[in-house]
C-alpha positions in Angstrom: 145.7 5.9 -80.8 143.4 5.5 -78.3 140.7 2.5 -79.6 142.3 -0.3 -82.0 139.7 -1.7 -84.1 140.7 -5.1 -86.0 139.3 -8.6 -87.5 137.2 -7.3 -90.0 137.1 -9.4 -93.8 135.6 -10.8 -96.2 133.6 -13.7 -95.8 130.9 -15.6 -97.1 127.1 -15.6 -96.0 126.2 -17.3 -93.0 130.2 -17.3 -91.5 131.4 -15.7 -88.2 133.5 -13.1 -87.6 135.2 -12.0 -84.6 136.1 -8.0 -84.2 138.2 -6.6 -81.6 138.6 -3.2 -79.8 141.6 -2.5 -78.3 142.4 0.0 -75.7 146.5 0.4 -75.6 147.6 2.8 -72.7 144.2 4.0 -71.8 141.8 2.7 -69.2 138.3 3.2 -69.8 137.0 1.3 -66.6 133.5 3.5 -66.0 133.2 4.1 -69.7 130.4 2.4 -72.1 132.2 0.9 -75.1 130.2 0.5 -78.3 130.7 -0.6 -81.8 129.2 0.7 -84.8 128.9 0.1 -88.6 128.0 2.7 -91.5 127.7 0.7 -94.9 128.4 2.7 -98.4 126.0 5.4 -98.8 124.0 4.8 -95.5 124.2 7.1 -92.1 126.7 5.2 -89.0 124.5 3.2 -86.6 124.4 1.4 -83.3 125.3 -2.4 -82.9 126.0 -2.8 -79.7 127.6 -1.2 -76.4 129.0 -2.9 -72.9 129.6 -1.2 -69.6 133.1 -2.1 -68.2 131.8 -1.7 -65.2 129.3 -4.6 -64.6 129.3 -6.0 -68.5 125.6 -4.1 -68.9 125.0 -4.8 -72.3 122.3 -3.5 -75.1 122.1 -4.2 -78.9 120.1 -3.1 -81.9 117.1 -5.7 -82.5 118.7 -6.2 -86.0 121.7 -8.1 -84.6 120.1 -9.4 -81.1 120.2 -12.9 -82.1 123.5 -13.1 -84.1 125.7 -10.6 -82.3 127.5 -10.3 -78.7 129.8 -8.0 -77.5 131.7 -9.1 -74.7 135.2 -7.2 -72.7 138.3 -9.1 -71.4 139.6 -6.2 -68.3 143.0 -8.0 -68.5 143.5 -7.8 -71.8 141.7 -4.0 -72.1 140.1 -5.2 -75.3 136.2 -5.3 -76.1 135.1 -8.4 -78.8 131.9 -8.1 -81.3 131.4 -11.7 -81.9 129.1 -12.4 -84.9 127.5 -15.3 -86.1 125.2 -16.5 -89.5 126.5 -13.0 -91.4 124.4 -11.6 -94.4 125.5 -9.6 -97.2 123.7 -6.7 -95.6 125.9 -7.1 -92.7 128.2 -5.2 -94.6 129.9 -2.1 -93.9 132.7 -0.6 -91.8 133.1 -1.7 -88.1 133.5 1.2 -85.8 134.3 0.7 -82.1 133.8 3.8 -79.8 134.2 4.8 -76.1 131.9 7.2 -74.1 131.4 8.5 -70.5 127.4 7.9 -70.7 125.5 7.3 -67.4 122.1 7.0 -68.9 122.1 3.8 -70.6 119.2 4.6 -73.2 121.1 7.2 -74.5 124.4 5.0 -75.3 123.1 4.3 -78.5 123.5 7.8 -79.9 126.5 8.8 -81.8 126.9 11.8 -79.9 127.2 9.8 -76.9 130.5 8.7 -77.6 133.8 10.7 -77.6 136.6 8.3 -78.8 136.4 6.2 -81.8 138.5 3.7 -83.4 139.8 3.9 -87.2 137.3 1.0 -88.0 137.4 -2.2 -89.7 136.1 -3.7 -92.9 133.6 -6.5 -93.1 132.6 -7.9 -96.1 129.7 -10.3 -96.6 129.5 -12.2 -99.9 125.9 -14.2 -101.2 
């Protein structure tokens, strides 16, 4: 296993929620790392994605203000902090790692060529 996806969970609207990406036994230094989501019945789409090389980052405008993705080298692990969460928030977290040098195009699915098992989060009202 490749990508470790984890912290997902039910929580109430308006609460944070911390989700991490694991790498174990893999470096992914010049890859873009990006997280996901795909709610019941709906397609998978973009969140957000981070460079390890320089901490680029980019986001969906749906999340800008509520969600951050950040990387920790030493600990080989990418975070998708996020904040004030809404029921529509809902769905199953997906990180993913891709060799992409054209940033515009990092928010593709077929940009990416690992993925993690993903995670779920649960927003109550």
């Amino acid at each position: 296993v490749q990508l470790q996806a984890s912290g997902g969970g039910l929580v109430q609207a308006g609460d944070s929620l911390r989700l991490s990406c694991a790498t174990p036994g893999r470096t992914f230094g010049r890859y873009v790392m990006g997280w996901f989501r795909q709610a019941p019945g709906k397609e998978r789409e973009f969140i957000a994605a981070i460079k390890w090389s320089g901490g680029s980052t980019t986001y969906v405008d749906s999340v800008k203000s509520r969600f951050t993705i950040s990387k920790d080298n030493a600990q080989k692990t990418v975070y998708l902090r996020m904040n004030d969460l809404k029921p529509e928030d809902t769905a199953v977290y997906y990180c993913a790692a891709g060799y992409g040098t054209i940033w515009s195009e990092m928010q593709a699915i077929r940009a990416y060529d690992y993925w993690g098992q993903g995670t779920q989060v649960t927003v109550s009202s």
